[in-house]
DRENDO-1510 file (C-alpha; in Angstrom, 1 decimal, always signed):
<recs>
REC; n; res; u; v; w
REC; 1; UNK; -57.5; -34.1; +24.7 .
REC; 2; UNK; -58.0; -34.8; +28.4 .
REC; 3; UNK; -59.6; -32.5; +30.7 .
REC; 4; UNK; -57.3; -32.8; +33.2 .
REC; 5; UNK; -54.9; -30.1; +34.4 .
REC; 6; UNK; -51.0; -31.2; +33.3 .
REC; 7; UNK; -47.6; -30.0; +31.7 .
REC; 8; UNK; -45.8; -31.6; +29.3 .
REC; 9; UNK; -42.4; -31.1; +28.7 .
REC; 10; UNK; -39.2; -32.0; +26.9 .
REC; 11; UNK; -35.8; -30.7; +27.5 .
REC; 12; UNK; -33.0; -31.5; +24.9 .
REC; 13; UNK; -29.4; -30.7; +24.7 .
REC; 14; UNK; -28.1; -28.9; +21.1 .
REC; 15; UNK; -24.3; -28.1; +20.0 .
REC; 16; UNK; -23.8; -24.6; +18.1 .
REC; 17; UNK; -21.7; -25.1; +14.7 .
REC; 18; UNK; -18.4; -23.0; +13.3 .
REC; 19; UNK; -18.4; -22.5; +9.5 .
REC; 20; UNK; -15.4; -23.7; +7.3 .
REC; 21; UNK; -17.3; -22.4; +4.4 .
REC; 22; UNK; -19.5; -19.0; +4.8 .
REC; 23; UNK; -22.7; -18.6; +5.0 .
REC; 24; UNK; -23.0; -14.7; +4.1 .
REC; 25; UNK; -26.0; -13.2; +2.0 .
REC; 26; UNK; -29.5; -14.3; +1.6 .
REC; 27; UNK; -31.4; -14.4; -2.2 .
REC; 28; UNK; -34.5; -14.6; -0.2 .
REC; 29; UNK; -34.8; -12.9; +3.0 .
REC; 30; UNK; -38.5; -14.2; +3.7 .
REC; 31; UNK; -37.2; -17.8; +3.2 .
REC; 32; UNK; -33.7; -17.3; +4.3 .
REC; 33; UNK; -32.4; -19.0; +1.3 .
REC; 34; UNK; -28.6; -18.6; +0.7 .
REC; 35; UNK; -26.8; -17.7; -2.0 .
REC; 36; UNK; -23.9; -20.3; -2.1 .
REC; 37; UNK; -23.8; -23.6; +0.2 .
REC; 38; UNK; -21.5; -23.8; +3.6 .
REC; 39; UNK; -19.9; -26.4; +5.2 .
REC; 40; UNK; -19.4; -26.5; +9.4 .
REC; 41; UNK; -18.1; -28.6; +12.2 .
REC; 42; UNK; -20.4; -28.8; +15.3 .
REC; 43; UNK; -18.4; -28.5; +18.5 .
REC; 44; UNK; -18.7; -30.5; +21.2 .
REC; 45; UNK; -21.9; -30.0; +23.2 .
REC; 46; UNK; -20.2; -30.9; +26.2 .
REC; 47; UNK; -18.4; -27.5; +26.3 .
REC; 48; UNK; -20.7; -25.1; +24.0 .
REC; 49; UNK; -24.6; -26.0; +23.6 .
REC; 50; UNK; -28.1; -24.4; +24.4 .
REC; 51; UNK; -30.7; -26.5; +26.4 .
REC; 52; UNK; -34.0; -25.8; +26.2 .
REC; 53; UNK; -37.1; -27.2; +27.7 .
REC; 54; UNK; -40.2; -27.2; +25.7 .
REC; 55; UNK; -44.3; -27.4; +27.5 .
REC; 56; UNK; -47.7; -28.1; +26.4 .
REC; 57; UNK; -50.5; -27.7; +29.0 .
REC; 58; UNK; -54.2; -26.9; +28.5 .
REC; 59; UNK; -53.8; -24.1; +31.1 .
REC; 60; UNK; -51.2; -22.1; +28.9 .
REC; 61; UNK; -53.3; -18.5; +27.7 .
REC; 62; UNK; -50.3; -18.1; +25.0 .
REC; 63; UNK; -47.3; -18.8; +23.8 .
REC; 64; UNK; -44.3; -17.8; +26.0 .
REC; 65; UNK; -40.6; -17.9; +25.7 .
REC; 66; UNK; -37.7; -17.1; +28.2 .
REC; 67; UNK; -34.0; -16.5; +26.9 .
REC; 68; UNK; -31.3; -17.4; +30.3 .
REC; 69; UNK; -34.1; -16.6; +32.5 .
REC; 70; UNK; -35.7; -13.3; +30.7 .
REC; 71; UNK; -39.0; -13.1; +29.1 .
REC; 72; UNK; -38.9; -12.3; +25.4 .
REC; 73; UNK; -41.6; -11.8; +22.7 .
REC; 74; UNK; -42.6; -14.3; +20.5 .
REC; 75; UNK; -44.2; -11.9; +17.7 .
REC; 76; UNK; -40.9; -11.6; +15.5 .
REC; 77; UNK; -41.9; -12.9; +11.9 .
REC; 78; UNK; -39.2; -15.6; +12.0 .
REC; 79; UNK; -40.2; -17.7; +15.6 .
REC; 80; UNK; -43.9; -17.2; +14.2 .
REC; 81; UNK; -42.8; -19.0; +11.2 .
REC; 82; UNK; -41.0; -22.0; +13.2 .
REC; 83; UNK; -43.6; -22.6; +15.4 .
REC; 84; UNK; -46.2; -22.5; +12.5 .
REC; 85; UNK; -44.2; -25.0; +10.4 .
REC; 86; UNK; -43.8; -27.3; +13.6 .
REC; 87; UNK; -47.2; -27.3; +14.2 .
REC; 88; UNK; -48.4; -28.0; +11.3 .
REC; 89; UNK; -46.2; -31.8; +11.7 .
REC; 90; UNK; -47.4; -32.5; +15.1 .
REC; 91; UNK; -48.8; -36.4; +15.6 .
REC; 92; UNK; -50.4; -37.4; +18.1 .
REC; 93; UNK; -48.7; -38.1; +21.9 .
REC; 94; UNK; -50.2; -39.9; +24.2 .
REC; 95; UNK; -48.4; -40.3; +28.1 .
REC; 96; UNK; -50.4; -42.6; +30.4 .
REC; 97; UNK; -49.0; -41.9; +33.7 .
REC; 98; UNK; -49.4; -38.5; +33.3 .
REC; 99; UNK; -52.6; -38.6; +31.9 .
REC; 100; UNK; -51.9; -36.6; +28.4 .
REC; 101; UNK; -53.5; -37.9; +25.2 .
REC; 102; UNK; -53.5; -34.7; +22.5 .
REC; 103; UNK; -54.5; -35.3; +18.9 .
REC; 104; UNK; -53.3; -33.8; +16.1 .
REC; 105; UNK; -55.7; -31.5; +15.6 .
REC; 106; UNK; -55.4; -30.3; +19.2 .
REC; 107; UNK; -51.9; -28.6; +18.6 .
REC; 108; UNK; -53.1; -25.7; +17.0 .
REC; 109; UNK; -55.5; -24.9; +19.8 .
REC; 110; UNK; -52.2; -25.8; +22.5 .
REC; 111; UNK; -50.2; -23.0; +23.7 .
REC; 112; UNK; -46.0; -23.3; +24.4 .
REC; 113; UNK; -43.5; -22.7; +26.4 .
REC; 114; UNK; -40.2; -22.4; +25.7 .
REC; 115; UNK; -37.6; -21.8; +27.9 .
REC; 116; UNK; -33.6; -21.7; +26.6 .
REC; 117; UNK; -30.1; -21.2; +28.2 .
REC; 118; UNK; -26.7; -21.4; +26.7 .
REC; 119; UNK; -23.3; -21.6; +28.0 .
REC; 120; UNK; -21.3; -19.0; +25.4 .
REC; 121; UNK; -21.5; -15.5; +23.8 .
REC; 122; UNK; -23.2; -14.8; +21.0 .
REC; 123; UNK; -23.9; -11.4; +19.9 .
REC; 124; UNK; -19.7; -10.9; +18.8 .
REC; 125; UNK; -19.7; -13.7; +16.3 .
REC; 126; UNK; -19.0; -16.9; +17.7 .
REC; 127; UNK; -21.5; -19.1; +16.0 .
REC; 128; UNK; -24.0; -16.1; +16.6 .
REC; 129; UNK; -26.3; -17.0; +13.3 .
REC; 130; UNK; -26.3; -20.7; +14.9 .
REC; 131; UNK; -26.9; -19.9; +18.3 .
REC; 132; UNK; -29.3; -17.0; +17.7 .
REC; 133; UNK; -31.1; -14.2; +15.4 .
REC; 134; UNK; -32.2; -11.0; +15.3 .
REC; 135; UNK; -35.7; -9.7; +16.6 .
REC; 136; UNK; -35.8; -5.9; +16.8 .
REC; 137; UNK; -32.1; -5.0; +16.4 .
REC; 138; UNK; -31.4; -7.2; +19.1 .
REC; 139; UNK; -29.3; -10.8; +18.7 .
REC; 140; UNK; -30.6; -13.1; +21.1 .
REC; 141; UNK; -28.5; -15.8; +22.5 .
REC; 142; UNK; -31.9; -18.5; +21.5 .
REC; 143; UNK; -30.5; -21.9; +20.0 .
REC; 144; UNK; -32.9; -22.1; +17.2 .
REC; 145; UNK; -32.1; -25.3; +16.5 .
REC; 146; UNK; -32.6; -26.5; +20.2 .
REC; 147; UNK; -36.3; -25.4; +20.1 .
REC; 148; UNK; -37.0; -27.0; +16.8 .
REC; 149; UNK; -35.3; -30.2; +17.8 .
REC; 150; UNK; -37.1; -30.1; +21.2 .
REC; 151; UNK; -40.5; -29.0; +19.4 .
REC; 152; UNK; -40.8; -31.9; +17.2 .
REC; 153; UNK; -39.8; -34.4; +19.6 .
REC; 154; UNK; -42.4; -32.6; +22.0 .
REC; 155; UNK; -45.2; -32.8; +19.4 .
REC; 156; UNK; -43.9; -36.3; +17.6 .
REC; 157; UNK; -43.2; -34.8; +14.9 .
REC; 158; UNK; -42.1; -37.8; +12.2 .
REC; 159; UNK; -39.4; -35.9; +10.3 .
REC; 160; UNK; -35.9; -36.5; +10.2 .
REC; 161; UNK; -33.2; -34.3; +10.3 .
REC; 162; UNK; -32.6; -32.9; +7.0 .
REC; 163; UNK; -36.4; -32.2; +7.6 .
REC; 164; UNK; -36.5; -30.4; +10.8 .
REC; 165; UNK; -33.3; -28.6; +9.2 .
REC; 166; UNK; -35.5; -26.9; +6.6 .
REC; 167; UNK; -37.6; -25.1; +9.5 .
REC; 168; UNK; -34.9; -23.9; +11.6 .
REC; 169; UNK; -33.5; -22.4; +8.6 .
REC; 170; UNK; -36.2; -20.6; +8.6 .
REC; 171; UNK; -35.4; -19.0; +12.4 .
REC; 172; UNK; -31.6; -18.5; +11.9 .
REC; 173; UNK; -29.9; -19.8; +8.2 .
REC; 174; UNK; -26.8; -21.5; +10.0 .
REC; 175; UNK; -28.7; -22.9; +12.5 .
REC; 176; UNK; -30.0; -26.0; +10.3 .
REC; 177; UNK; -26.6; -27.0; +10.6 .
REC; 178; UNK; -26.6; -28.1; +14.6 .
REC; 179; UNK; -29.3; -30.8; +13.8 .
REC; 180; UNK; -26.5; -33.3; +12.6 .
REC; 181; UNK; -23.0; -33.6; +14.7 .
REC; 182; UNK; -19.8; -33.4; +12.8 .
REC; 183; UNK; -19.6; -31.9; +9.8 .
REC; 184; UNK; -22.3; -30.9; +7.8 .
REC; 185; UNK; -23.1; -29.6; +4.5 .
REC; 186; UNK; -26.3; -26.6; +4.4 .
REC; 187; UNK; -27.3; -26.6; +0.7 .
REC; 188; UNK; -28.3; -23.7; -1.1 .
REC; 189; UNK; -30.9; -25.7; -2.9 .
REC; 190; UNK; -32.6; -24.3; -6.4 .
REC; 191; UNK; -36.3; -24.3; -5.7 .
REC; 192; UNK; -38.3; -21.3; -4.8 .
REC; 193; UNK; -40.4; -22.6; -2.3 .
REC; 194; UNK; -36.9; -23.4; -0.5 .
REC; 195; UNK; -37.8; -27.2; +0.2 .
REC; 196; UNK; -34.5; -28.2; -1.4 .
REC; 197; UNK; -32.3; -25.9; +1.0 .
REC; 198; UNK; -31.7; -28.4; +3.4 .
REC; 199; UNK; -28.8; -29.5; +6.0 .
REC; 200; UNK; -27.0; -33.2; +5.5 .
REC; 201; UNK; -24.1; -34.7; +7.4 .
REC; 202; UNK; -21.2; -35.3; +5.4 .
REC; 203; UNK; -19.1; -37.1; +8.0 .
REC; 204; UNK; -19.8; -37.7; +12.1 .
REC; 205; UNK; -18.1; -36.6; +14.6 .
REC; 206; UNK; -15.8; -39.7; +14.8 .
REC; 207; UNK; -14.5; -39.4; +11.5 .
REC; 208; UNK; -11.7; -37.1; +12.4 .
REC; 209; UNK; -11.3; -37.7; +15.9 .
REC; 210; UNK; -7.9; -36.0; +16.1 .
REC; 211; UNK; -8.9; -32.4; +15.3 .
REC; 212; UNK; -8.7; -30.5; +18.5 .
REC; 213; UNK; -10.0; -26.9; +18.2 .
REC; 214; UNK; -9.2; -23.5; +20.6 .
REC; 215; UNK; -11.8; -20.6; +20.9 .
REC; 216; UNK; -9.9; -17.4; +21.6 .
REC; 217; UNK; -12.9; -15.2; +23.0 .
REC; 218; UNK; -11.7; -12.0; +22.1 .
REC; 219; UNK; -14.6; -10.3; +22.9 .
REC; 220; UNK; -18.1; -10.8; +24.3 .
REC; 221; UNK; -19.7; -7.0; +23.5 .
REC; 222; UNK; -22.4; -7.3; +20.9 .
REC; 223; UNK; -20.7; -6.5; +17.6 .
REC; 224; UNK; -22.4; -3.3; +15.7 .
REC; 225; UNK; -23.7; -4.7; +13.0 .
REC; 226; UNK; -26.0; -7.6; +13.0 .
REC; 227; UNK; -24.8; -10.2; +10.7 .
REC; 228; UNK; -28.9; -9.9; +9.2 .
REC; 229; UNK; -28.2; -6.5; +8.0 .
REC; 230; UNK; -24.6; -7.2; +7.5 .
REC; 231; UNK; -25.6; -9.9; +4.8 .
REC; 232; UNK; -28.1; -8.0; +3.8 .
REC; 233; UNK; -26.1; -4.6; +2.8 .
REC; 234; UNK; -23.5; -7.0; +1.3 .
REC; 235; UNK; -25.3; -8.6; -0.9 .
REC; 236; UNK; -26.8; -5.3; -2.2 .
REC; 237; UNK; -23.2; -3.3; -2.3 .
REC; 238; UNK; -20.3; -6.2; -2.7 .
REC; 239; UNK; -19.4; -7.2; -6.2 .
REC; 240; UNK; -17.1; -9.6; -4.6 .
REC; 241; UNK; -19.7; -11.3; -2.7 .
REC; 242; UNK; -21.7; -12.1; -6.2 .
REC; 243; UNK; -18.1; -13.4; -7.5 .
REC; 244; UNK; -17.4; -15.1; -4.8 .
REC; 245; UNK; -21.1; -16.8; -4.9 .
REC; 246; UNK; -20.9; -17.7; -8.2 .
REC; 247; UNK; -17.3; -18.5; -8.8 .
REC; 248; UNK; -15.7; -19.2; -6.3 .
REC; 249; UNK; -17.7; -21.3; -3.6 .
REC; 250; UNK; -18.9; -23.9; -5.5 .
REC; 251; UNK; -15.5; -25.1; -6.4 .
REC; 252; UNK; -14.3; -24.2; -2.7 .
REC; 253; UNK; -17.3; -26.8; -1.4 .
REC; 254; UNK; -16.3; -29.5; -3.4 .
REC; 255; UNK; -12.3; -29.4; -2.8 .
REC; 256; UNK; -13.8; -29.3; +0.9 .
REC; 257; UNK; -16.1; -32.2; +1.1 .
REC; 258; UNK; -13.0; -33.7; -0.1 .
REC; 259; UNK; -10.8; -32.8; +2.1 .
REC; 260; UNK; -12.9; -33.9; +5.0 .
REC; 261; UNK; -13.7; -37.4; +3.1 .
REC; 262; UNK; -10.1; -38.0; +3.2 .
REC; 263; UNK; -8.6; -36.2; +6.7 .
REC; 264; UNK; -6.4; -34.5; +4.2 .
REC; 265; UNK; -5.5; -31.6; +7.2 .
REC; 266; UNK; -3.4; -29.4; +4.6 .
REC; 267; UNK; -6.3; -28.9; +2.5 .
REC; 268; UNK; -8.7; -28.6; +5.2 .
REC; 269; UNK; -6.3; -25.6; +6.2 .
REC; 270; UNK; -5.7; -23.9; +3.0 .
REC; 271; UNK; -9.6; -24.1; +2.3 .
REC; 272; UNK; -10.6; -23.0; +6.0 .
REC; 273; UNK; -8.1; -20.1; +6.0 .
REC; 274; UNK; -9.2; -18.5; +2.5 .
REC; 275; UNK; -12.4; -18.7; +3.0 .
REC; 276; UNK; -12.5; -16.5; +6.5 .
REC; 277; UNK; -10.0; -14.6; +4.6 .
REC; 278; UNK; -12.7; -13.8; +1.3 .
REC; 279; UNK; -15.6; -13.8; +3.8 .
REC; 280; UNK; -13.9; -10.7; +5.9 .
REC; 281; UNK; -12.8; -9.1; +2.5 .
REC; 282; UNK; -16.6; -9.1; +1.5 .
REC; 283; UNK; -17.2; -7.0; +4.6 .
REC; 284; UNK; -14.9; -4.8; +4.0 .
REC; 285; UNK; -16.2; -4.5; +0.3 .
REC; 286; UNK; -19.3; -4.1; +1.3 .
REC; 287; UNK; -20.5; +0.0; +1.3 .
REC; 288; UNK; -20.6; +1.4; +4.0 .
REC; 289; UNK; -17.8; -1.1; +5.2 .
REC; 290; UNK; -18.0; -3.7; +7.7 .
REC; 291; UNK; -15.5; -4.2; +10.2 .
REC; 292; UNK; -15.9; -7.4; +12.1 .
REC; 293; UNK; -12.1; -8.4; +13.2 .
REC; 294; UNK; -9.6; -6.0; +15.1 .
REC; 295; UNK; -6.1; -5.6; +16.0 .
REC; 296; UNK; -6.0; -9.1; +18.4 .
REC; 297; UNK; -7.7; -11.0; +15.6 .
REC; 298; UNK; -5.2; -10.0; +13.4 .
REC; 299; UNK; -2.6; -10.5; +15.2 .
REC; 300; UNK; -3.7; -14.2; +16.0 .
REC; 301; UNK; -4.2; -14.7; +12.1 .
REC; 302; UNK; -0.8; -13.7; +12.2 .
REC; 303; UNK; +0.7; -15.8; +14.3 .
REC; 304; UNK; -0.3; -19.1; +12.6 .
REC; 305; UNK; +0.5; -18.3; +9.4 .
REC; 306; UNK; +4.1; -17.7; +10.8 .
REC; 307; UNK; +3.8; -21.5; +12.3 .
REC; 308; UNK; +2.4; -23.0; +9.7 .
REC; 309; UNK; +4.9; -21.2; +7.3 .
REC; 310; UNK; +7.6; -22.0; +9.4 .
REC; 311; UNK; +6.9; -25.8; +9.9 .
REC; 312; UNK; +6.4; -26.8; +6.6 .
REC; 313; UNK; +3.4; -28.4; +6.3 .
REC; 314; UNK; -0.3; -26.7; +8.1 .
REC; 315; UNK; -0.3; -27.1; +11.6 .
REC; 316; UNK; -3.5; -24.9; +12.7 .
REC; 317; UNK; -6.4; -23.9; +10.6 .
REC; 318; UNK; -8.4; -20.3; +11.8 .
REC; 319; UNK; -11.7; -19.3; +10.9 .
REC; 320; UNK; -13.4; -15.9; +12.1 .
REC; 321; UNK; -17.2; -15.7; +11.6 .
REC; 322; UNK; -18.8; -12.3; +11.8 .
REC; 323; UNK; -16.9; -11.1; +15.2 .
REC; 324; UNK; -13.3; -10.8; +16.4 .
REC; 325; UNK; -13.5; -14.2; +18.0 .
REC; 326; UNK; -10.8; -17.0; +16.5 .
REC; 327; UNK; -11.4; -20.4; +15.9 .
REC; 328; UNK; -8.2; -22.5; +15.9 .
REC; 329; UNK; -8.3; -25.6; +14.1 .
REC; 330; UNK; -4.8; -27.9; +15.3 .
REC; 331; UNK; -4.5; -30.8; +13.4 .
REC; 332; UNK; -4.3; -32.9; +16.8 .
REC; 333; UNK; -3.7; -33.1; +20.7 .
REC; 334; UNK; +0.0; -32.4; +20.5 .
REC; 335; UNK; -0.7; -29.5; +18.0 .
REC; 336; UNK; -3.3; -28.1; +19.7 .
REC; 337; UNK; -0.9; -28.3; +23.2 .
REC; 338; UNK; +2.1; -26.2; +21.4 .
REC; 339; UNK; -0.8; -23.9; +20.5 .
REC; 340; UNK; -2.2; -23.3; +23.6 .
REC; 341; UNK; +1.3; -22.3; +25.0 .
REC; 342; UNK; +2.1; -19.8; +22.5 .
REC; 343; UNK; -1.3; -18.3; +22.2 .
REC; 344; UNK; -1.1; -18.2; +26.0 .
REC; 345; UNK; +2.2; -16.1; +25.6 .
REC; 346; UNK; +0.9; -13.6; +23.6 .
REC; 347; UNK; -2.3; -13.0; +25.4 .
REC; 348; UNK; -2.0; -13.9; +28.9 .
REC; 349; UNK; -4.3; -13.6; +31.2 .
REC; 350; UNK; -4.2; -10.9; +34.1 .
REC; 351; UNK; -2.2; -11.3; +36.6 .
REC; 352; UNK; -5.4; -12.4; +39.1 .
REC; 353; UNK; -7.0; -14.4; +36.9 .
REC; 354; UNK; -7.4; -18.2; +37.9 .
REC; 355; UNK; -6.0; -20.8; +34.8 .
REC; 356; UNK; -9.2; -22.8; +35.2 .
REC; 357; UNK; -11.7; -19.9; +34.4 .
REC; 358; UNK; -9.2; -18.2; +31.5 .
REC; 359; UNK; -9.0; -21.7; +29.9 .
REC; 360; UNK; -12.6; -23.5; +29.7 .
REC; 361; UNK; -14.2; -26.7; +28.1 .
REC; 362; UNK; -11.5; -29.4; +28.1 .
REC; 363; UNK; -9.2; -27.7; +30.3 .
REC; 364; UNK; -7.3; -30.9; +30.6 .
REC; 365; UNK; -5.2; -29.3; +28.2 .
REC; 366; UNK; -3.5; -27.0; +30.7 .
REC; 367; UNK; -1.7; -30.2; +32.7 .
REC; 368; UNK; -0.5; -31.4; +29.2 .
REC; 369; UNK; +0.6; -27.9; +28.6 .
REC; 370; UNK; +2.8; -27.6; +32.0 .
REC; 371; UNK; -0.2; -24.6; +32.8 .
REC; 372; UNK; -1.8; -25.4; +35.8 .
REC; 373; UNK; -0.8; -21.4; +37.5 .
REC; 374; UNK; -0.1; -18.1; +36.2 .
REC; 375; UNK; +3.3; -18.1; +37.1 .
REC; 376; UNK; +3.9; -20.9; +34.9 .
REC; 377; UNK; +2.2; -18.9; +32.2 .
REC; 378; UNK; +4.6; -16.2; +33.0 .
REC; 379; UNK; +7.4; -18.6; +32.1 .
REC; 380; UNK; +6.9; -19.1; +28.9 .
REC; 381; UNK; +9.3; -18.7; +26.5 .
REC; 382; UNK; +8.4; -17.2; +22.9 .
REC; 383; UNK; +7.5; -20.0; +20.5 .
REC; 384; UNK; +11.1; -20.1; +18.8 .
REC; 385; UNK; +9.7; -20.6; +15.2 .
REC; 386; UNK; +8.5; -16.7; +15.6 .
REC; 387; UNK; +11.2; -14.0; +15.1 .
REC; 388; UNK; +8.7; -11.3; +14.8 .
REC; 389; UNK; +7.0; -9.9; +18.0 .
REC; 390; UNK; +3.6; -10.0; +17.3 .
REC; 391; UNK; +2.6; -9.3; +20.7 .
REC; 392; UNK; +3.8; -8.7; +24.3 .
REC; 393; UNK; +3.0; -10.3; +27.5 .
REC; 394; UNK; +2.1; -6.4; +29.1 .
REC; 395; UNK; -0.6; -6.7; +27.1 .
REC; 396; UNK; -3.1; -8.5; +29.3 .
REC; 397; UNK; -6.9; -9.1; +28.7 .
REC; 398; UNK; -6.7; -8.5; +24.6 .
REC; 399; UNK; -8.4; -12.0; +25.0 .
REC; 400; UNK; -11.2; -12.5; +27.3 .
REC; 401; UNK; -10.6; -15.9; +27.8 .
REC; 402; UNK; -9.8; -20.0; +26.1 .
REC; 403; UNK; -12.5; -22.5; +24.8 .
REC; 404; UNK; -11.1; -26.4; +23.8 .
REC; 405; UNK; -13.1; -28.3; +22.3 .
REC; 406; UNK; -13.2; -30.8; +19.7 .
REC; 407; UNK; -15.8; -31.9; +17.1 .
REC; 408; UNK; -19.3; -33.3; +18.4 .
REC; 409; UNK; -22.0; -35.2; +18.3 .
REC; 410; UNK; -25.6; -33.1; +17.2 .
REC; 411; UNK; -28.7; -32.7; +19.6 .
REC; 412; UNK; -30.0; -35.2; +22.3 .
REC; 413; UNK; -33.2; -35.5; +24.3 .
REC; 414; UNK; -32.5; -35.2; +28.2 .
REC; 415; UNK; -34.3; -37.5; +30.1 .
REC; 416; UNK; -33.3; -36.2; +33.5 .
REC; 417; UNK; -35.8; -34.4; +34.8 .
REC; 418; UNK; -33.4; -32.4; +37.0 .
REC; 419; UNK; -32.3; -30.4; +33.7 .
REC; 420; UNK; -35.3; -29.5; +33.0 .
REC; 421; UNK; -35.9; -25.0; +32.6 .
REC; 422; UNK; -39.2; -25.5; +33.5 .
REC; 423; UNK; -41.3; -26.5; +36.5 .
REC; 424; UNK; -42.8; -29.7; +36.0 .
REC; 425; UNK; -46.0; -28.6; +37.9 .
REC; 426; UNK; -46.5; -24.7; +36.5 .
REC; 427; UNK; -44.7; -25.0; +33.1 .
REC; 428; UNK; -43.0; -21.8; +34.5 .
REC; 429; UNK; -39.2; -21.2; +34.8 .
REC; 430; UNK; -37.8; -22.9; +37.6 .
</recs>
């Protein structure tokens, strides 16, 4: 290893995932081996993802890691175990200009560190096992997978995805799944050891193009109970969470991975929607009862069954992880346009509130949708297809505010300096 005083760094760029099938329960809670498989969609980096920048340098006393610009510890049981596993893959790197050449032997004497920022809220459910875990009763917004990704591409570790999927399971169980880009498959696996619970890509993100999919943030307060003890009491208490694990999801996986194989949107729906469904009536079998969803959750679920009943044929999917938040599913643009305006009627924003800030990601959406002001928002008229109310427009603010996205591509290494966390020179956040 040279003598020399230097920092190096990489800084990459990961998506967080939404399940279609549930993750929910652990049989080992060292491990973080699950008890049935899942299936996800990774969204669209562009509009939801975590950077992190990664940094080796011979002056580093100790490992350190920053989460959005605030120190956190690095003693939790499950970063320990990351960090051990990548190390123990390192190769060699070697960077002439800058003068680095470390062996691998010289990693374990090498301290990190890590510095991570993402763009959306966590800690209420939306892809909050993907995009972080628990240390101390606290969920921290950390993209597991970014640091893993960025890790072994710091260290040269030779390992592919499915690979690298196996240690970031080990840091957060869902998060295994943002290694790949549209839609991927975590397996349960059989072994002990857990070397066979591993993430694959069943199709990329260019497969089905069309899907266009609406966040409604309904809320962005930490949720009050973790979805580690959530699992946890759930898979002690929940009769239906061992039926469902046993019975129900295997079959449910398969008529999945064909629905995705084949576009077939109806199916995609059906499976999608029963599956929240089960997932939620777990919680709520689970003793003491867990209450993830409220009233504007409800009420959302509500609203596209009523469309899709009322059309025919599905038009929107919806999929709630372990927080109020909905993820809408519309089969394509035009779909996902019609949604927009009637979600938008139900839950508009206040009156102050500027389009561009209440509707985020691809907010090219809102010019398709004639919403480009809130007094064209205040126009709307009631999707005619609903004859119930199911909301009220003097109910503003149930929903925080609108993500579009689509289905993306999975983690890439930024080369532009500029994005970088960390200072090149110190290794310490910029």
């Amino acid at each position: 290893m040279a003598a020399e005083k230097w920092v190096y760094m990489v800084t990459a760029q990961t998506p967080t995932n939404i399940a279609v099938i549930k993750y929910w329960g652990k049989r080992d809670e060292v491990r973080i081996l699950p008890v049935n498989d899942s299936i996800s969609v990774t969204l669209d980096p562009d509009h939801l993802c975590t950077v992190t920048t990664v940094a080796v340098s011979p002056s580093f006393d100790r490992d350190r890691m920053w989460l959005n610009g605030k120190e956190i510890s690095l003693s939790g049981s499950r970063y320990q175990n990351c960090l051990r596993e990548i190390r123990g893959r390192a190769g060699d790197v070697e960077d002439k200009e800058k003068g680095v050449k470390i062996e691998k032997k010289d990693w374990e004497k090498l301290h990190l560190h890590i510095a991570s920022h993402n763009n959306f809220p966590t800690a209420a459910g939306l892809a909050s096992s993907a995009a972080g875990f628990a240390c101390l009763g606290i969920v921290l917004c950390l993209s597991v997978s970014s640091w893993v990704f960025s890790l072994a591409k710091l260290m040269n570790v030779d390992e592919d995805a499915s690979h690298l999927s196996a240690i970031a399971r080990q840091g957060s169980g869902s998060a295994c799944r943002s290694l790949f880009g549209g839609f991927v498959k975590w397996e349960m696996g059989s072994k002990e050891d857990g070397s066979d619970s591993v993430a694959v890509q069943l199709a990329d993100e260019k497969h089905w193009n069309d899907l266009v999919i609406i966040i409604a943030v309904v809320s962005s307060r930490q949720k009050e109970t973790s979805s580690t003890s959530g699992m946890r009491e759930s898979v002690e208490t929940s009769l239906l969470l061992q039926h469902r694990a046993k019975e129900v999801v295997p079959k449910r996986t398969l008529q999945m991975e064909e629905a995705i194989k084949n576009r077939d949107f109806a199916s995609f729906t059906q499976l999608s929607c029963a599956d929240s469904n089960q997932f939620h009536a777990v919680c709520l079998d689970t003793s003491p009862p867990i209450f993830y969803m409220n009233d504007t959750s409800h009420r959302i679920i509500s609203l596209v069954e009523k469309w899709n009943r009322s059309e025919g044929t599905p038009q929107v999917a919806y999929t709630f992880d372990a927080g109020p938040n909905a993820v809408l599913i519309a089969r394509n643009r035009k779909v996902a346009v019609q949604l927009l305006q009637g979600l938008l009627y139900y839950f508009p924003p206040k009156s102050e509130t500027d389009m561009k800030s209440y509707v985020v990601g691809d907010n090219s959406i809102l010019k398709e949708a004639g919403l480009d002001g809130a007094n064209s928002v205040e126009n709307l008229q009631p999707p005619p297809e609903i004859k119930d109310n199911i909301g009220s427009q003097d109910q503003k603010g149930e929903v925080s505010y609108f993500i579009c996205t689509k289905p993306g591509r999975g983690p890439v290494v930024l080369p532009d300096q500029t994005q970088a966390l960390l200072d090149p020179e110190t290794g310490l956040p910029k």
